[in-house]
PALUM-948624 format. One record per residue: residue in one letter; chain; x, y, z of N, C-alpha, C, O in turn. Coordinates in nm, 4 decimals, padded with zeros to 6 digits, m for minus. Each point is the difference from the previous one (the first is absolute). Example, Ala and Ser with C-alpha at 12.3 -4.5 7.8 and 13.67 -1.06 7.14 Angstrom:
<recs>
 code unit      n_x      n_y      n_z     ca_x     ca_y     ca_z      c_x      c_y      c_z      o_x      o_y      o_z
    a    A  01.3190 m00.5690  00.7800 m00.0890  00.1190  00.0000  00.0900  00.1200  00.0000  00.1036 m00.0019  00.0665
    s    A m00.1386  00.1069 m00.1385  00.0820  00.1190  00.0060 m00.0770  00.1090  00.0730  00.0509  00.1108  00.0169
</recs>
This chain:
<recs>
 code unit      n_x      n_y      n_z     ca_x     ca_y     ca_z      c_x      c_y      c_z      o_x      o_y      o_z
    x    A  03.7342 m07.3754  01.3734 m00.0821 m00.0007  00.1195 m00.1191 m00.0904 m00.0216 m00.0655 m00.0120 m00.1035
    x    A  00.0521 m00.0380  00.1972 m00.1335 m00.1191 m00.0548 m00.0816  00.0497  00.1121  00.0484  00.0442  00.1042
    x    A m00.1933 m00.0547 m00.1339 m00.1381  00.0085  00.1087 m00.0179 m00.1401  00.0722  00.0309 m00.1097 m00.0464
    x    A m00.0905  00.1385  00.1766 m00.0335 m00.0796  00.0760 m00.1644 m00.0052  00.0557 m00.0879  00.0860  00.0051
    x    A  00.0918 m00.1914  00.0229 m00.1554  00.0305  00.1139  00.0378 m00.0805  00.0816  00.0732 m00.0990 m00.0038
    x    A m00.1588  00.1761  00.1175  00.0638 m00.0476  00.1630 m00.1899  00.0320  00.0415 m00.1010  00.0497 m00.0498
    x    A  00.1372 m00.1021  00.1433 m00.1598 m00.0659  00.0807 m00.0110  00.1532  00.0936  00.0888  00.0630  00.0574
    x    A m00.2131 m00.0404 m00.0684 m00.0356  00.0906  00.1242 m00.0292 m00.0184  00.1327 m00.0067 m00.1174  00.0365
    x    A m00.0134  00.2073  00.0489 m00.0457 m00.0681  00.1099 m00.1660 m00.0377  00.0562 m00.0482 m00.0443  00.1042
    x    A m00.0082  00.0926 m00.2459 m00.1212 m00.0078  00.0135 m00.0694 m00.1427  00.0269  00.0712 m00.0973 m00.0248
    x    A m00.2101  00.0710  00.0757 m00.0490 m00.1409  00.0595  00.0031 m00.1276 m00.1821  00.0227 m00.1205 m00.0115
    x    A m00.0587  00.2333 m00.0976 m00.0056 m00.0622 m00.0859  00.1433 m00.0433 m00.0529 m00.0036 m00.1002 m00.0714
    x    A  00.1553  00.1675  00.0964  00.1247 m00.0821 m00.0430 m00.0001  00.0457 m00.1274  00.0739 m00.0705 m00.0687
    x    A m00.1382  00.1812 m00.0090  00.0183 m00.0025 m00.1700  00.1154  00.0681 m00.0099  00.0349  00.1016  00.0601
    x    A  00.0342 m00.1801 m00.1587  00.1351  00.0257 m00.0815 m00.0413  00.1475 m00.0363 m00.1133  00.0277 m00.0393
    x    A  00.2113  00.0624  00.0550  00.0248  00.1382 m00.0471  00.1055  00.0371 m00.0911  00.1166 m00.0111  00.0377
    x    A m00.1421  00.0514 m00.1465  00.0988  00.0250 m00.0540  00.1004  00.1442  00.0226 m00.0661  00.0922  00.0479
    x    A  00.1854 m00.0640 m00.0692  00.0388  00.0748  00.0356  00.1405  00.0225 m00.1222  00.1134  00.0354  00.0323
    x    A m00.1419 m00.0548 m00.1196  00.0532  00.0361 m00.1120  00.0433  00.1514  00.0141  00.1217  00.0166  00.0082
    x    A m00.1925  00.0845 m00.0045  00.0265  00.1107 m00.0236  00.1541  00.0860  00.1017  00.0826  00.0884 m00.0228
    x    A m00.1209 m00.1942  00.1513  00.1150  00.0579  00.0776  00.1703 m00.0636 m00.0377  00.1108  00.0429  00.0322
    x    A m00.1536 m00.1612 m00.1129  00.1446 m00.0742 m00.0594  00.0275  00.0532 m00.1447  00.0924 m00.0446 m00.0681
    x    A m00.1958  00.1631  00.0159  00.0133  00.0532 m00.1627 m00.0440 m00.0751 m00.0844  00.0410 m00.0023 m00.1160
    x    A m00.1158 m00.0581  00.1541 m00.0959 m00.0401 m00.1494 m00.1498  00.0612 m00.0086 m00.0305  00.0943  00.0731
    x    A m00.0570 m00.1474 m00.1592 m00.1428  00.0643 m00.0020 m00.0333  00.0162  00.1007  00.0311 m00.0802  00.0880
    x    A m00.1259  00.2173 m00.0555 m00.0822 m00.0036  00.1470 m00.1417 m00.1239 m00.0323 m00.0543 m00.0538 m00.0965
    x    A  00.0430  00.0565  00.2605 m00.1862 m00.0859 m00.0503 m00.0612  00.0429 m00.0787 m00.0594 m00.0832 m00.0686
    x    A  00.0428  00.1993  00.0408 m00.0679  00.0576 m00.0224  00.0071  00.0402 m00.1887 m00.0961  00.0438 m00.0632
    x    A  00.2161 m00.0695  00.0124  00.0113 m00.0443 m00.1214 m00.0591 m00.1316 m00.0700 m00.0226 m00.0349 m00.1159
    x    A  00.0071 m00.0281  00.2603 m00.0531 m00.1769 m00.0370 m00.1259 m00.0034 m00.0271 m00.0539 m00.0779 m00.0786
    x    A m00.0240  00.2044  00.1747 m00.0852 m00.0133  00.0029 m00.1016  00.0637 m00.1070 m00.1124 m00.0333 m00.0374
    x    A  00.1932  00.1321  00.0060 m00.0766  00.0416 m00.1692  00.0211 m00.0610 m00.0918 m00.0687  00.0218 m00.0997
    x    A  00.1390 m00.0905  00.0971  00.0616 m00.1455 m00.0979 m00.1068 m00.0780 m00.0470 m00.0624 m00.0050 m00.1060
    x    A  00.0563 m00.0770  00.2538 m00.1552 m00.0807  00.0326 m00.0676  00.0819 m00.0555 m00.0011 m00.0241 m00.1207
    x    A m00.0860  00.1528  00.1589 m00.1431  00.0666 m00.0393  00.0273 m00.0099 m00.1740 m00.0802 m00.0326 m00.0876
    x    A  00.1677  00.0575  00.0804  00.0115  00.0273 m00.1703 m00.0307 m00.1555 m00.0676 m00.0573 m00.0098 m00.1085
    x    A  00.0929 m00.0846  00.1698  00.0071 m00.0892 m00.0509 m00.1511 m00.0978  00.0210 m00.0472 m00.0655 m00.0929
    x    A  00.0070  00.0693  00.1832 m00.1196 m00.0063  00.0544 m00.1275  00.0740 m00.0691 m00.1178 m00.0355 m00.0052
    x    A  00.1731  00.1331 m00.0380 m00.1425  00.1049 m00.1103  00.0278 m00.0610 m00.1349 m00.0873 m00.0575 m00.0651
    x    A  00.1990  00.0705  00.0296 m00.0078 m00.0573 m00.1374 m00.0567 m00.1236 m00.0117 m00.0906 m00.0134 m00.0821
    x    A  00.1310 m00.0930  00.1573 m00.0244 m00.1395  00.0055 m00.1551 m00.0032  00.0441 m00.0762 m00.0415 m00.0873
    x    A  00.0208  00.0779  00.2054 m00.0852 m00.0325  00.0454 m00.1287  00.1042 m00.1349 m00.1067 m00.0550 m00.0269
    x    A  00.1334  00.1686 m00.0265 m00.0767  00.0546 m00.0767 m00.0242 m00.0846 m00.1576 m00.0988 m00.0277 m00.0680
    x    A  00.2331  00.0080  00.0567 m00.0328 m00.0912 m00.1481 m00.0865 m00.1423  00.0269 m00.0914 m00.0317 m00.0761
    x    A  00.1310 m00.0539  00.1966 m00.1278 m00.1210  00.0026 m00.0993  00.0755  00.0291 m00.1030 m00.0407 m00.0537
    x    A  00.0885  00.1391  00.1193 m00.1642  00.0258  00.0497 m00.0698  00.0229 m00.1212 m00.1173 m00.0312 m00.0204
    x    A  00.2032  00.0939 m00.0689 m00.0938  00.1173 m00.1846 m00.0017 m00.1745 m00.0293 m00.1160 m00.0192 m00.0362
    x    A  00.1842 m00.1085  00.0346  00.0008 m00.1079 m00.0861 m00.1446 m00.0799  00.0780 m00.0782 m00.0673 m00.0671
    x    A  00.0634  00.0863  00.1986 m00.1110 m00.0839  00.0650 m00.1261  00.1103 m00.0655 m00.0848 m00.0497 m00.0742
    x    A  00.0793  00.1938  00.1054 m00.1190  00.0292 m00.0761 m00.0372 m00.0196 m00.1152 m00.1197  00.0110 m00.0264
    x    A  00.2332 m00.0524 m00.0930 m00.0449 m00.0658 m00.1655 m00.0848 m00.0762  00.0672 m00.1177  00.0331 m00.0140
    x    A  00.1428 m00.1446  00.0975 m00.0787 m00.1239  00.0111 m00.1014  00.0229  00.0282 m00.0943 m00.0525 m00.0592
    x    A  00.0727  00.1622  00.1863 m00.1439 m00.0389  00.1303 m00.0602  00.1237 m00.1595 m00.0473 m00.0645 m00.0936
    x    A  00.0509  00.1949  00.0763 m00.0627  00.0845 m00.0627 m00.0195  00.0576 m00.1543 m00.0851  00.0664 m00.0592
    x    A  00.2417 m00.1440  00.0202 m00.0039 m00.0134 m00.1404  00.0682  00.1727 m00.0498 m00.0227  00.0570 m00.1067
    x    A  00.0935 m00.0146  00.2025  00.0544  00.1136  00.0311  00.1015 m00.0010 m00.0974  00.0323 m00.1150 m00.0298
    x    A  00.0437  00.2236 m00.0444  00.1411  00.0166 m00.0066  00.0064 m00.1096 m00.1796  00.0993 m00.0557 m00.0468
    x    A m00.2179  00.0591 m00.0021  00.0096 m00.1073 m00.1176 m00.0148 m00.1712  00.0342  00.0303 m00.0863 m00.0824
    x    A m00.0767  00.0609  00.2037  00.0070 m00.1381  00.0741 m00.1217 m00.0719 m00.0457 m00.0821  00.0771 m00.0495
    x    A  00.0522 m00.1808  00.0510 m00.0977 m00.0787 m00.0182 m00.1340 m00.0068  00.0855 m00.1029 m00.0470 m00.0485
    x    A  00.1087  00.0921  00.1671 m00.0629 m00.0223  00.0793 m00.0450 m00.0974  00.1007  00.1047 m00.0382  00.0523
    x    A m00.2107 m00.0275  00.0076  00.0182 m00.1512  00.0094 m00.0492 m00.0550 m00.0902  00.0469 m00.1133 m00.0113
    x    A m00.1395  00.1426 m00.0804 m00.0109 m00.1139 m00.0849  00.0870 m00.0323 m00.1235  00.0042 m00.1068 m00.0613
    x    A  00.0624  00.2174  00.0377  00.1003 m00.0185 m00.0577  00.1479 m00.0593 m00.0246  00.0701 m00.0277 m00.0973
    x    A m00.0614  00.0235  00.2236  00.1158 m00.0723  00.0795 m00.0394 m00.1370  00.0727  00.0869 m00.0864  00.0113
    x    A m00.2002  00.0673  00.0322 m00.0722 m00.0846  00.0269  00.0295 m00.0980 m00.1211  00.0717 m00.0983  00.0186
    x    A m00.1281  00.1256 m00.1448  00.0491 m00.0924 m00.1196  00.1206 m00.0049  00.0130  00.0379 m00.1171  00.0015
    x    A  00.0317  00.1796  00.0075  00.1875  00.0040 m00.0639  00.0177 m00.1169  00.1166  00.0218 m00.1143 m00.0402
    x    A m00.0296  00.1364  00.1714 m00.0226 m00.1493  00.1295 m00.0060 m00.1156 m00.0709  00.0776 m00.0949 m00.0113
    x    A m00.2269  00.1305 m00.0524 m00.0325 m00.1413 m00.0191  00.0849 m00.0864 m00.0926  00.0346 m00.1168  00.0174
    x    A m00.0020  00.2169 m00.1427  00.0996 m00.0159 m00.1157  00.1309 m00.1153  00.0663  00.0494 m00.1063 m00.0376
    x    A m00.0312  00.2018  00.1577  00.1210 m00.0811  00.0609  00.0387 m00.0755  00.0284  00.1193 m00.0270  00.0140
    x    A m00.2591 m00.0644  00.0137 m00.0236 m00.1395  00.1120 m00.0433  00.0143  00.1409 m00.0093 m00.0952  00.0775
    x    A m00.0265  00.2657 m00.0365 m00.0526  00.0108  00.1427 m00.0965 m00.0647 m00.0327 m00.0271 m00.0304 m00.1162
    x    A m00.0500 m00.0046  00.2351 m00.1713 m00.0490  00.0274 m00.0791  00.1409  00.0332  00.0524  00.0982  00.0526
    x    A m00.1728 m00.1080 m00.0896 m00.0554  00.1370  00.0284  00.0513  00.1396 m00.0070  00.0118  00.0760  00.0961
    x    A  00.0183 m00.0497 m00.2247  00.0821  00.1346 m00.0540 m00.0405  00.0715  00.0531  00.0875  00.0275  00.0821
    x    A m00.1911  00.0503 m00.0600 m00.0368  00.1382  00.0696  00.0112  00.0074  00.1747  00.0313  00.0958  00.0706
    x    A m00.0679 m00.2284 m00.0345  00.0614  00.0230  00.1540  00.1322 m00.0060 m00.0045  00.0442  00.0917  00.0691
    x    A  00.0758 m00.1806 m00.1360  00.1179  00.0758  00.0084  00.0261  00.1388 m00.0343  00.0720  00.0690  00.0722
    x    A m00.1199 m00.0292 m00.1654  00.0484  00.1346 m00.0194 m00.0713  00.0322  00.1124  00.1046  00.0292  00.0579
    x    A m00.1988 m00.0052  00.0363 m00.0247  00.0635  00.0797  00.0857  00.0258  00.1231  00.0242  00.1042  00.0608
    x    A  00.0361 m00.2992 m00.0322  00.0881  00.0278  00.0666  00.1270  00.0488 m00.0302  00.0691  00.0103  00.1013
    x    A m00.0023  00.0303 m00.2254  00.1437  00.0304 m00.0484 m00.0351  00.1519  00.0238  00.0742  00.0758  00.0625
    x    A m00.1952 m00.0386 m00.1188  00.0021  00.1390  00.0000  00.0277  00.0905  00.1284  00.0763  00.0935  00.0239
    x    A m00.1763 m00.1661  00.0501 m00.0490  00.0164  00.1691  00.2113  00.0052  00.0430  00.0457  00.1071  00.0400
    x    A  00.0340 m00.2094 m00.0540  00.1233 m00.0468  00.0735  00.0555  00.1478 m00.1012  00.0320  00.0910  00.0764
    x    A m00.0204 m00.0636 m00.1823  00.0650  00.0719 m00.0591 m00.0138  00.1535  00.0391  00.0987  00.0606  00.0419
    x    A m00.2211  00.0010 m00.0561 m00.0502  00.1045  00.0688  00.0189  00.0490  00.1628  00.0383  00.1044  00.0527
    x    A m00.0742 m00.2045 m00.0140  00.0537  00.0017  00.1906  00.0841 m00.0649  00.0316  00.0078 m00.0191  00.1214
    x    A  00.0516 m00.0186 m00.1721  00.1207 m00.0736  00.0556  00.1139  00.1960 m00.0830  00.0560  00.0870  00.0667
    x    A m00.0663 m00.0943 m00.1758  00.0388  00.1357 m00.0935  00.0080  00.1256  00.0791  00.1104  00.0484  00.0247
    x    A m00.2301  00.0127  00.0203 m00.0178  00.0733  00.1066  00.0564 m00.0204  00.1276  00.0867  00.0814  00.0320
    x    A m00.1130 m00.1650  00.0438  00.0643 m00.0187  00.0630  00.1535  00.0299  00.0239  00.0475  00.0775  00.0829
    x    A  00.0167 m00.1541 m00.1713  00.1620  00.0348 m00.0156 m00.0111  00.1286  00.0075  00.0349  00.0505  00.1067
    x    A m00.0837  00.0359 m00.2114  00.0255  00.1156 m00.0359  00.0023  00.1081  00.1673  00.0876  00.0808  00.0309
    x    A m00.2546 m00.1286  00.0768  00.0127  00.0987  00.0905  00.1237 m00.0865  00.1025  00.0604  00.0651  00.0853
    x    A m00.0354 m00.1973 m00.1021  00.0806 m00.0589  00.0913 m00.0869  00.0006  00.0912  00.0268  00.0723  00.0959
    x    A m00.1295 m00.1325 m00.0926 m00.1176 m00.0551  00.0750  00.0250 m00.1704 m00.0074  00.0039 m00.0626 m00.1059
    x    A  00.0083  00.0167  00.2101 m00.0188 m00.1213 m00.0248  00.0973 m00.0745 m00.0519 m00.0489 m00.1039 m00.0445
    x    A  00.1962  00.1106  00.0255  00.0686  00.0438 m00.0843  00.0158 m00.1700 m00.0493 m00.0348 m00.0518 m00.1061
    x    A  00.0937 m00.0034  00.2138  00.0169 m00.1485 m00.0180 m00.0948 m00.0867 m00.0760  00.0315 m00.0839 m00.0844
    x    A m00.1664  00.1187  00.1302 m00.1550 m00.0521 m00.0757 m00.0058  00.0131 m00.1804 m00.0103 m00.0817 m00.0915
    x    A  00.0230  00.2308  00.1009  00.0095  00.0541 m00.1257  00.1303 m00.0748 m00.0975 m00.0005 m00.0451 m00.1145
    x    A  00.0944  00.0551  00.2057  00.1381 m00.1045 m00.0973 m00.0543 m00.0974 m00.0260  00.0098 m00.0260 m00.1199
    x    A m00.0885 m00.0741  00.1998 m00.0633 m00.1257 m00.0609 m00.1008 m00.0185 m00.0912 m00.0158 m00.0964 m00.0749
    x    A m00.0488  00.1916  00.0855 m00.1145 m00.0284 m00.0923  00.0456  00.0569 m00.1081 m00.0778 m00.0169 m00.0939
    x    A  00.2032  00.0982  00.0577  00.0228  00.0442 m00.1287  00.1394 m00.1308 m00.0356  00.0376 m00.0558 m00.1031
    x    A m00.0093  00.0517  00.1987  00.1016 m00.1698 m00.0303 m00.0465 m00.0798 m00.0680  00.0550 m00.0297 m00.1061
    x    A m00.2061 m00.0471  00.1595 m00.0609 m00.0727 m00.0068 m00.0297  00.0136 m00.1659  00.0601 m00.0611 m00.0883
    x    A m00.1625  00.1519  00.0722 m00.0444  00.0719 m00.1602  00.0913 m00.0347 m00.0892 m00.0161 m00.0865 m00.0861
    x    A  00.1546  00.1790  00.1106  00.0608 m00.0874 m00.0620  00.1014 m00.0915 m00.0754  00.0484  00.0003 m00.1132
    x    A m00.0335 m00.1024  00.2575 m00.0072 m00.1405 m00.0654 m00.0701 m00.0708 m00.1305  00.0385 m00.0576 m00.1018
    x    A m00.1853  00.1012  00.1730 m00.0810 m00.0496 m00.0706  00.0166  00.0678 m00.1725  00.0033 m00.0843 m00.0896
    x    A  00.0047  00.2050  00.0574  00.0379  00.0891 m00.0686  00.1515 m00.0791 m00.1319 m00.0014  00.0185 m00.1217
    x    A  00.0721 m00.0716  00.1716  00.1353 m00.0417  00.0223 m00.0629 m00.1388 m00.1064  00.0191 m00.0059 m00.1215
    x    A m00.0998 m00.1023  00.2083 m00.0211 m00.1010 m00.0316 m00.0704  00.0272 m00.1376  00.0385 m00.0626 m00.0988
    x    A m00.1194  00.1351  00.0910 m00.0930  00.0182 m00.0939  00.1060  00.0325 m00.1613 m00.0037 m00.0504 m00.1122
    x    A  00.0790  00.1447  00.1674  00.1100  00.0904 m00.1416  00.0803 m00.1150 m00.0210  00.0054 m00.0199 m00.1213
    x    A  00.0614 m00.0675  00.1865  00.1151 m00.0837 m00.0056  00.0147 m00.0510 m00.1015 m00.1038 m00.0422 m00.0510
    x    A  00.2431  00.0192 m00.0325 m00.0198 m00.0440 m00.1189  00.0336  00.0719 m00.0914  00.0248 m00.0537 m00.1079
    x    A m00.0128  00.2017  00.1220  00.0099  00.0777 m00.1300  00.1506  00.1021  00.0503  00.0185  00.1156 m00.0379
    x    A  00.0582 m00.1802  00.1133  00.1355  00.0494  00.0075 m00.0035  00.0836  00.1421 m00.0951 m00.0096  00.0775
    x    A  00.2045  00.0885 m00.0539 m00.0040  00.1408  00.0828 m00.0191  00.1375 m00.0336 m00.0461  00.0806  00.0808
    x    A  00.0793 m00.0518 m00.1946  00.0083  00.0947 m00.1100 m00.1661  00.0459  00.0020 m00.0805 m00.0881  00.0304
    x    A  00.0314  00.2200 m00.0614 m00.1086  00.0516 m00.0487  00.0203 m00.0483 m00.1426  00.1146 m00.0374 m00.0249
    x    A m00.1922  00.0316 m00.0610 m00.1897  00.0210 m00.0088 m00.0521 m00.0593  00.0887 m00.0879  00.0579  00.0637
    x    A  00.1325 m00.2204 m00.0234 m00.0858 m00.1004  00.0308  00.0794 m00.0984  00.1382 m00.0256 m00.1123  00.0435
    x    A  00.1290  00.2153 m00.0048  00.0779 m00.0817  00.1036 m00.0867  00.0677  00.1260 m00.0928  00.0803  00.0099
    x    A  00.1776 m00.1599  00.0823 m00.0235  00.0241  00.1154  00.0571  00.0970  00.1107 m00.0530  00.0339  00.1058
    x    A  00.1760  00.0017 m00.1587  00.0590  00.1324  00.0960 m00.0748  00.0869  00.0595  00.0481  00.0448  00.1041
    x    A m00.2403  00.0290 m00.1626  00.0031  00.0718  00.1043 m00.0570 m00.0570  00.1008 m00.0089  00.0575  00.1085
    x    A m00.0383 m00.1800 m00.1301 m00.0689 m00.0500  00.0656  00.0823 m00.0593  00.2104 m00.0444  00.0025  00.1148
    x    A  00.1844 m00.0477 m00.1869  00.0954 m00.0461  00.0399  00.0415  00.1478  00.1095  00.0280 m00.0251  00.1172
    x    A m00.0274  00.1315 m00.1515  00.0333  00.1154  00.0713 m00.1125  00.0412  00.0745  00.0385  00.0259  00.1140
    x    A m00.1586 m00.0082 m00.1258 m00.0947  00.0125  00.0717  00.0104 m00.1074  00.1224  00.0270  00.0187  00.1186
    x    A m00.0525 m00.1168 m00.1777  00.0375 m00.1428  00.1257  00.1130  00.0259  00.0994 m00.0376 m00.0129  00.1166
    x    A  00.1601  00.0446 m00.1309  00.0971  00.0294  00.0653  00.0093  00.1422  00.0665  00.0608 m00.0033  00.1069
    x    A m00.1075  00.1299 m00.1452 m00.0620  00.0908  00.0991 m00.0922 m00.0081  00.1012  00.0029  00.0545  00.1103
    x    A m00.1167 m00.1559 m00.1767 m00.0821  00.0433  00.1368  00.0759 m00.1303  00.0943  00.0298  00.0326  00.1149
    x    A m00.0033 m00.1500 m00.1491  00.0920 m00.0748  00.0920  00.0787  00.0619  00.0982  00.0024 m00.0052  00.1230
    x    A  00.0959  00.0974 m00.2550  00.1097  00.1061  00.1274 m00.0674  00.0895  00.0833  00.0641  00.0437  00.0956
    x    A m00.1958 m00.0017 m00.1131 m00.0607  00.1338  00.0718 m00.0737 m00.1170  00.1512 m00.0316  00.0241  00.1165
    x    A  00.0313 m00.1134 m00.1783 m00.0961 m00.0958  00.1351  00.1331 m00.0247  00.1117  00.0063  00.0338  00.1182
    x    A  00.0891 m00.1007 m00.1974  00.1290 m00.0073  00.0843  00.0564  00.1091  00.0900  00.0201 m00.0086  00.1211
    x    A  00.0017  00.1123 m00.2008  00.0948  00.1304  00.0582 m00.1308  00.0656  00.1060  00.0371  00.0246  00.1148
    x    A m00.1683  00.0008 m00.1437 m00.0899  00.0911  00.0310 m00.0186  00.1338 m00.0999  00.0668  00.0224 m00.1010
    x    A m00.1276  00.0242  00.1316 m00.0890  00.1122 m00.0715  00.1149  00.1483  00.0651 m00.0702  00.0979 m00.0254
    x    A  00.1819 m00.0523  00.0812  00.0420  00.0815  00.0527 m00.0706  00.0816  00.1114 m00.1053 m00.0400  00.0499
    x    A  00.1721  00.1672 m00.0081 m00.0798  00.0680  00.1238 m00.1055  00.0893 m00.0974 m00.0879  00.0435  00.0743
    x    A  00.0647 m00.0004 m00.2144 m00.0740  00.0675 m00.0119 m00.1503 m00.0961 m00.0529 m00.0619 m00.0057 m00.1062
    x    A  00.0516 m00.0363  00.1909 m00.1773 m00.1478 m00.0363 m00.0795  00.0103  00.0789  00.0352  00.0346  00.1128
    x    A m00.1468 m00.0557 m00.1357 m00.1018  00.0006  00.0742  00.0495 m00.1285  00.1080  00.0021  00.0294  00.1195
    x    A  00.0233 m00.1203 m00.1453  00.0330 m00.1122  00.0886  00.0709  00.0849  00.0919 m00.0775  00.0208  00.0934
    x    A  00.1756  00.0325 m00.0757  00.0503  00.1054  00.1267 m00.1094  00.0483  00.1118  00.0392  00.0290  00.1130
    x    A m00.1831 m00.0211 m00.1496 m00.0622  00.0280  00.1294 m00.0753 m00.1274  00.0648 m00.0608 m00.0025  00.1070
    x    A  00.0831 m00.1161 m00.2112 m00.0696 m00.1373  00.1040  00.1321 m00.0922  00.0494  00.0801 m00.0822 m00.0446
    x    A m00.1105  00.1464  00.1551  00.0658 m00.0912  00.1022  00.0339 m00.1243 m00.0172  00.1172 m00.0113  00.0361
    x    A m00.1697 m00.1124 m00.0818  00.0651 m00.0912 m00.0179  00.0794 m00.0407 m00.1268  00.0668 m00.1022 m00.0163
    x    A m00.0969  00.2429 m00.1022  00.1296 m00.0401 m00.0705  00.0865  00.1532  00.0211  00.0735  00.0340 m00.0928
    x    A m00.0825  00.0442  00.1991  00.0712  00.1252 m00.0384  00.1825 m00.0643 m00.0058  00.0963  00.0575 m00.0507
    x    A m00.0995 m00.1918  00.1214  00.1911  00.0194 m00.0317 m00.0045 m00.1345 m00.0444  00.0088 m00.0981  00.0738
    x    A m00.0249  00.0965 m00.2155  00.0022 m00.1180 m00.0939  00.1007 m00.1057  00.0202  00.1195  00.0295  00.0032
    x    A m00.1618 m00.1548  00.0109  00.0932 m00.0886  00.0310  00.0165 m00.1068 m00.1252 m00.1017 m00.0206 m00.0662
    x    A  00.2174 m00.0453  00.0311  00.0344 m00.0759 m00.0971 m00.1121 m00.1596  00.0457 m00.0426 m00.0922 m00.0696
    x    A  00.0347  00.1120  00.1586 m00.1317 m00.1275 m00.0144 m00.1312  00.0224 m00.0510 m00.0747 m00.0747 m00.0632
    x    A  00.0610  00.1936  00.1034 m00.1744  00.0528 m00.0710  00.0440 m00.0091 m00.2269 m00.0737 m00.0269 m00.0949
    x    A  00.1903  00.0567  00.1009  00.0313 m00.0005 m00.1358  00.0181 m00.1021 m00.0902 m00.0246 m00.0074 m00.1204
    x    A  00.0903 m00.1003  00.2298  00.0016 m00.1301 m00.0520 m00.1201 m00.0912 m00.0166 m00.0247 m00.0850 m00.0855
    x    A m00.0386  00.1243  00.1852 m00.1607 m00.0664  00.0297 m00.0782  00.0186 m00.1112 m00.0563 m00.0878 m00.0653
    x    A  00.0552  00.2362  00.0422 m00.0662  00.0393 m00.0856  00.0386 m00.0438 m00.1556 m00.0863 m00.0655 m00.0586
    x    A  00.2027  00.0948 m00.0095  00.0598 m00.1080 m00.1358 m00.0736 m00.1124  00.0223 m00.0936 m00.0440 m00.0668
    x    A  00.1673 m00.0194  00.2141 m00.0550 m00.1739 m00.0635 m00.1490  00.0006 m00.0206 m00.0428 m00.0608 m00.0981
    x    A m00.0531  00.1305  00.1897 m00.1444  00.0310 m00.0598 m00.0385  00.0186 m00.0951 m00.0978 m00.0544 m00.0511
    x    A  00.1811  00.1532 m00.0037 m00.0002  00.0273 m00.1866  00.0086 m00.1102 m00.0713 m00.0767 m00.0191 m00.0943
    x    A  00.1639 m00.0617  00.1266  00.0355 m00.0675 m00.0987 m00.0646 m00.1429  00.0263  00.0185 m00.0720 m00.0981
    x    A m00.0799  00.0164  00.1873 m00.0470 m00.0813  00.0314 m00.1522 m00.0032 m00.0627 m00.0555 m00.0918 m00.0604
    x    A  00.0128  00.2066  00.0907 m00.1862  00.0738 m00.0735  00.0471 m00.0275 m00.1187 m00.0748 m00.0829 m00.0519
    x    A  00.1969  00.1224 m00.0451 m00.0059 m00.0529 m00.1360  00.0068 m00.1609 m00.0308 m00.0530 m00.0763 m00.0807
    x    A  00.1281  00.0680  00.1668  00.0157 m00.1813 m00.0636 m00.1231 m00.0653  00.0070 m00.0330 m00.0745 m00.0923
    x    A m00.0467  00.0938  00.1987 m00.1357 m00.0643  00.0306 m00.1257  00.0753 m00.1048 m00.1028 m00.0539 m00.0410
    x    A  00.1478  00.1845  00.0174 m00.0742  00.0726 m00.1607  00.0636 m00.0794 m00.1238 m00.0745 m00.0565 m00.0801
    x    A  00.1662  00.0545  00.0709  00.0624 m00.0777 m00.1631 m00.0516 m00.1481 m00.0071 m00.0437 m00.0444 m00.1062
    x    A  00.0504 m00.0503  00.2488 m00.0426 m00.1340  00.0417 m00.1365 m00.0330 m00.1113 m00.0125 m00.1030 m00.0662
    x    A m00.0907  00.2314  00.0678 m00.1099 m00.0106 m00.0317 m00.0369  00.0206 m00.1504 m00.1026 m00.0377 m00.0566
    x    A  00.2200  00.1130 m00.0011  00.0103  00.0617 m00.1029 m00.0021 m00.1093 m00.1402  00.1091  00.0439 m00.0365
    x    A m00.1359 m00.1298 m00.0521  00.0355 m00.0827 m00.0821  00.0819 m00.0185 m00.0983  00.0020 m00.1080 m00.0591
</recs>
């Protein structure tokens, strides 16, 4: 049996899924899916943006990370970390309440790229690879794409309550565009 979505008759046209009546997952399996996936993801960048902004959790703080920036080839280490922290933390949160959901995918997209560029070089593999970095990037991507599910705060603002694959796409290429023009600067 395969699921379908078929258009409603509502003014907005959003695809409905209807899986559950052809025997597969209800929505509503999807949708704790998302939340689950969305807390984990969006909670681990947010604890990684407070190392930066507060020095939380064993983190550097900004001036601490601020150097590690500079180490890197950013310009002005402590205002990047301000801004990585700032994108990591709220963009982090965000995911997590599914506020914003698309926004939040970018600015944790964005991070990191930049994140990505910086590790490159030392394989995929942990100690020194890049895999988690690589999985973080590709969740909040998928969470900007798909949406945040029905259990998000985005569900009571109206202009994203029925998430559309353009607000998702918009939002990636935003992500990823804020990095290239961040790395541009980077030496």
């Amino acid at each position: 049996m395969s699921a379908t979505l078929h258009t409603t008759g509502s003014p907005s046209g959003v695809a409905q899924y209807d899986g559950a009546r052809n025997g597969g997952a209800s929505p509503n399996a999807y949708d704790g899916g998302l939340l689950l996936l969305r807390l984990a993801l969006g909670l681990t960048v947010a604890a990684h943006g407070a190392q930066k902004l507060f020095g939380w959790f064993g983190g550097g703080g900004l001036e601490g990370t601020g150097q590690f920036f500079t180490m890197s080839g950013y310009p002005s280490g402590e205002a990047m970390a301000l801004i990585a922290g700032l994108s990591e933390t709220l963009g982090g949160l965000g995911l997590a309440c599914g506020l914003l959901t698309p926004l939040a995918g970018a600015a944790v997209l964005g991070t990191m790229i930049n994140a990505l560029a910086v590790k490159w070089g030392g394989g995929f593999f942990a100690p020194e690879g890049v895999e988690y970095e690589v999985l973080l990037a590709a969740g909040a991507a998928a969470l900007a794409l798909t949406g945040p599910g029905r259990i998000a705060a985005d569900r009571f603002l109206p202009g994203l309550r029925a998430h559309r694959l353009a607000y998702g796409s918009t939002a990636v290429a935003l992500g990823a565009v804020s990095a290239g023009l961040v790395l541009l600067v980077r030496n």
